[in-house]
Each structure stands twice: as C-alpha cells, then as structure tokens.
Chimera marker file (.cmm) of the C-alpha trace (Angstrom):
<marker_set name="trace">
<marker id="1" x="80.423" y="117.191" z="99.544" r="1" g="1" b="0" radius="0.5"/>
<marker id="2" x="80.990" y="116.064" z="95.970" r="1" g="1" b="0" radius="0.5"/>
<marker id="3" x="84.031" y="116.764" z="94.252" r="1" g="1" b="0" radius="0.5"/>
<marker id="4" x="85.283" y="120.346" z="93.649" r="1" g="1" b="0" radius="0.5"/>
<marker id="5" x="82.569" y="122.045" z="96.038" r="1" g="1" b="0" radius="0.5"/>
<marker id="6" x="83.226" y="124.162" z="98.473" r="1" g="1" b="0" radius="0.5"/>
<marker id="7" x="81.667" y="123.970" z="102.262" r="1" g="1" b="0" radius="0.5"/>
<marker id="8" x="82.585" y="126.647" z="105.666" r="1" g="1" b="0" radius="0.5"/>
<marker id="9" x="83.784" y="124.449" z="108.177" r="1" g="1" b="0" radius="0.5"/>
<marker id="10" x="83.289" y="127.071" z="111.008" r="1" g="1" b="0" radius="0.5"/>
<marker id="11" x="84.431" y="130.807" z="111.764" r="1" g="1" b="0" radius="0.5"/>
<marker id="12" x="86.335" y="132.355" z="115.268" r="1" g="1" b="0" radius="0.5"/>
<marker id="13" x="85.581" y="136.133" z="116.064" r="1" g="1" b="0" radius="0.5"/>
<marker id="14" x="87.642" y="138.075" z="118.470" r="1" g="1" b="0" radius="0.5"/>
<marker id="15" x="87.365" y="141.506" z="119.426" r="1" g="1" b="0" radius="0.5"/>
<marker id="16" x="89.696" y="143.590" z="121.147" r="1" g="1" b="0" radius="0.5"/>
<marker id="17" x="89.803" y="147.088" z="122.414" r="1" g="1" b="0" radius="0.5"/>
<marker id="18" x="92.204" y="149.589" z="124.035" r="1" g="1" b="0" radius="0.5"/>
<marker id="19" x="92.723" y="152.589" z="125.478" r="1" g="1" b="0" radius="0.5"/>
<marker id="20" x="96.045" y="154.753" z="125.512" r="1" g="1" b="0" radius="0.5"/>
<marker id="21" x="97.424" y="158.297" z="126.635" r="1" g="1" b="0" radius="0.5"/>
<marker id="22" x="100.788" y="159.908" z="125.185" r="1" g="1" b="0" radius="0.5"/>
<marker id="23" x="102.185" y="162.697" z="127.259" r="1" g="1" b="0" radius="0.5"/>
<marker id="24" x="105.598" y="165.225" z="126.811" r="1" g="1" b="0" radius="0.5"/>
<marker id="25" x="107.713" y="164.300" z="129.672" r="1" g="1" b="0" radius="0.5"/>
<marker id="26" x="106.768" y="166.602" z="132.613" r="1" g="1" b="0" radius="0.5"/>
<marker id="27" x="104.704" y="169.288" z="130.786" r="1" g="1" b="0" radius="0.5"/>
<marker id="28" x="101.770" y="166.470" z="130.459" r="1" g="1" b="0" radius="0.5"/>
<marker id="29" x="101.406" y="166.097" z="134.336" r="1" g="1" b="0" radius="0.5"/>
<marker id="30" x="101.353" y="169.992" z="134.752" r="1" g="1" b="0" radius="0.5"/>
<marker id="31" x="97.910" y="170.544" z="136.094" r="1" g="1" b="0" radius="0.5"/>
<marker id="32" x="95.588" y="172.964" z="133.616" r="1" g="1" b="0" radius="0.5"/>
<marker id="33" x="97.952" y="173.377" z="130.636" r="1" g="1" b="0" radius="0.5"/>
<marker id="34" x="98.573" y="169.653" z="131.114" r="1" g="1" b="0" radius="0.5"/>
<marker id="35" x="95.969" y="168.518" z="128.595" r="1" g="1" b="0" radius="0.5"/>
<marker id="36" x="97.838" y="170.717" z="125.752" r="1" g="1" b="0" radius="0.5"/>
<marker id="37" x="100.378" y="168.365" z="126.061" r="1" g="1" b="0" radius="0.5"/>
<marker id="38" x="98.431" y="165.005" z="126.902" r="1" g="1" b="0" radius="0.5"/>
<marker id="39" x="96.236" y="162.980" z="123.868" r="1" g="1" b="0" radius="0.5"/>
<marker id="40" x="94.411" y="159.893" z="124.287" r="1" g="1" b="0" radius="0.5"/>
<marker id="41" x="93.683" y="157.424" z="121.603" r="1" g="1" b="0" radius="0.5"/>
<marker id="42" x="90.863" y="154.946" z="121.691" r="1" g="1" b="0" radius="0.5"/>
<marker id="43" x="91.745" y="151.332" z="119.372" r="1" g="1" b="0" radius="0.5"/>
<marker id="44" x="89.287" y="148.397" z="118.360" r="1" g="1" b="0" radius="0.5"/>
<marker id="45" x="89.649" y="145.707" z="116.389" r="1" g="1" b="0" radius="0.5"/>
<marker id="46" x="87.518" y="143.033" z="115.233" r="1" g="1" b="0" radius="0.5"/>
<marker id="47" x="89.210" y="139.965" z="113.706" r="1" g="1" b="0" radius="0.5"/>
<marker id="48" x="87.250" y="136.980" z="112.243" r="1" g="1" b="0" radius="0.5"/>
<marker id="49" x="88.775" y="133.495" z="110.804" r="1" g="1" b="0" radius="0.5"/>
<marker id="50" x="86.396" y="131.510" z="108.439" r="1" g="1" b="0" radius="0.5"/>
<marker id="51" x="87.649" y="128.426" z="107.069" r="1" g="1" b="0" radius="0.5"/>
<marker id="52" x="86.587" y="126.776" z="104.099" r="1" g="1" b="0" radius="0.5"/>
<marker id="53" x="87.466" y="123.083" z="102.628" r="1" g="1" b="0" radius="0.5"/>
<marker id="54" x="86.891" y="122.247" z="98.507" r="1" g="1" b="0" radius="0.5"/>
<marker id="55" x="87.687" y="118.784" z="98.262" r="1" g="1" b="0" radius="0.5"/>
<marker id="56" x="89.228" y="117.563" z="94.793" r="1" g="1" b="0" radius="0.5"/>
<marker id="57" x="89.439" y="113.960" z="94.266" r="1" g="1" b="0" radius="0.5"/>
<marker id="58" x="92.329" y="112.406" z="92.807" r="1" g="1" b="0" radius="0.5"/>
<marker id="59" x="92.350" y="109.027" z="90.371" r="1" g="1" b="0" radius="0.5"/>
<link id1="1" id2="2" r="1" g="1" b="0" radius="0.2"/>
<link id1="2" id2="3" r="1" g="1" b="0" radius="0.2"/>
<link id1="3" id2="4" r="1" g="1" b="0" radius="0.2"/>
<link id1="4" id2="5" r="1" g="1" b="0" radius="0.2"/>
<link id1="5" id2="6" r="1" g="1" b="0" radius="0.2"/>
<link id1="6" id2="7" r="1" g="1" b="0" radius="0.2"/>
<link id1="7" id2="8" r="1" g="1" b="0" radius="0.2"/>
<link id1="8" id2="9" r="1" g="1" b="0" radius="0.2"/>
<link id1="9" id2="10" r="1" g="1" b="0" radius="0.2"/>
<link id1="10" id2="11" r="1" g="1" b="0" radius="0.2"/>
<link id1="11" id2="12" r="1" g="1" b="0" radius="0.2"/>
<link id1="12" id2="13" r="1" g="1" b="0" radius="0.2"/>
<link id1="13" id2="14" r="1" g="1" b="0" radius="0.2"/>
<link id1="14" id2="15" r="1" g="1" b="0" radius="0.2"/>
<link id1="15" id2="16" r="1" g="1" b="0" radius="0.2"/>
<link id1="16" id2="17" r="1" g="1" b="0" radius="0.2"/>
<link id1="17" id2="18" r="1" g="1" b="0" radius="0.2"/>
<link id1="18" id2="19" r="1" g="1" b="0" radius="0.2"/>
<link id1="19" id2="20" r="1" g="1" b="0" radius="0.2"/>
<link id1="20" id2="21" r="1" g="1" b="0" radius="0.2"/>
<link id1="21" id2="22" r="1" g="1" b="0" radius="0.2"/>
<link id1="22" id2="23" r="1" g="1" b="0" radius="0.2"/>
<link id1="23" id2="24" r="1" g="1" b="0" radius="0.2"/>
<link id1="24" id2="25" r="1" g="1" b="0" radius="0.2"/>
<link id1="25" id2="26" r="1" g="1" b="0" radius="0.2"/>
<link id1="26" id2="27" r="1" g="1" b="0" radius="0.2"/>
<link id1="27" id2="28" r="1" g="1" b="0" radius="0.2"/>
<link id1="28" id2="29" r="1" g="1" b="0" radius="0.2"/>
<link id1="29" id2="30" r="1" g="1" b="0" radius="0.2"/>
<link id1="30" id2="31" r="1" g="1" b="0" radius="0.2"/>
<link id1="31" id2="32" r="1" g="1" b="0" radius="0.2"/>
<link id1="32" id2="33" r="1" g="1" b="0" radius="0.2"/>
<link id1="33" id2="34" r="1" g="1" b="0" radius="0.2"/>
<link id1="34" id2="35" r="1" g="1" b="0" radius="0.2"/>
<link id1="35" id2="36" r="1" g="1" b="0" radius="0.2"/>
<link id1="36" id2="37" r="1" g="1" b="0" radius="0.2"/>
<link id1="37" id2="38" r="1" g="1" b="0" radius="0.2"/>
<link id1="38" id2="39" r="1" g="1" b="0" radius="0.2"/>
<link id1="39" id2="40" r="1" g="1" b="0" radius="0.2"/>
<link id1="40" id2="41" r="1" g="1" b="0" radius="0.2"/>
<link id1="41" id2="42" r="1" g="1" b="0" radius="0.2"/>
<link id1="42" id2="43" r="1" g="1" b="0" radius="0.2"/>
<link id1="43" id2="44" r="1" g="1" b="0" radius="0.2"/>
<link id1="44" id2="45" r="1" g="1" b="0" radius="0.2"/>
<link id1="45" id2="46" r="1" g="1" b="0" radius="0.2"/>
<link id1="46" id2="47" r="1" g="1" b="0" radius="0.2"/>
<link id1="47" id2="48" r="1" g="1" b="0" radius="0.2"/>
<link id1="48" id2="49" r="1" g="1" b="0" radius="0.2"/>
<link id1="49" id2="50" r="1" g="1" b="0" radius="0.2"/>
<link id1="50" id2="51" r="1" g="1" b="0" radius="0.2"/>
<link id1="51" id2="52" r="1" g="1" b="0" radius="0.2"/>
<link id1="52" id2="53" r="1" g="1" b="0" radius="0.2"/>
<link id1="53" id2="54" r="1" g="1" b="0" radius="0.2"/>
<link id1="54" id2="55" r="1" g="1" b="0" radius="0.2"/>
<link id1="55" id2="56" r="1" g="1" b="0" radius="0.2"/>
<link id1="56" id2="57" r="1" g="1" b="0" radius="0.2"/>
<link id1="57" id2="58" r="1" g="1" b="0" radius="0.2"/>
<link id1="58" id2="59" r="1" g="1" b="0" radius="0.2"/>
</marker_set>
C-alpha cells in the first residue's frame, strides 16, 4: 500500500435468530382462549465486521 491508501483487511459475518412466546400468567395456558393471551415473536439479526487499514507514514 502506498501512503494514505486505504485496503479491507478481511470481514466476519454472524447471523443469529430466535424465537420467543410471551404469555399472561395462567390465562395463556388456558386451552382455546389461550392464544388471546399468548404472542410469539420471531428475531434475526445479521451482524458483519469489515476492517480496513490506511497507513500514513510519518518522517
């Protein structure tokens, strides 16, 4: 690299996902009106690191 350009070193991906159910105490396990009470939430994420180096030369 000459001086004061910029070069990606490399890059990490991760991807994560999750399921999760919130119920009312009691009223959620109650079979047939349970679901009134009951919601479930899908979650992804996707997270990516990219690093980059810019050398500056010093005299």
């Amino acid at each position: 690299l000459k001086d004061g350009e910029t070069a990606m070193i490399g890059g990490l991906i991760s991807e994560d996902a999750g399921d999760s159910t919130r119920a009312v105490p009691v009223l959620g396990a109650v079979p047939v009106v349970g679901r009134a009470f009951r919601s479930k939430a899908t979650r992804t994420s996707r997270t990516e690191l990219v690093i980059f180096l810019t050398p500056k030369l010093i005299r």
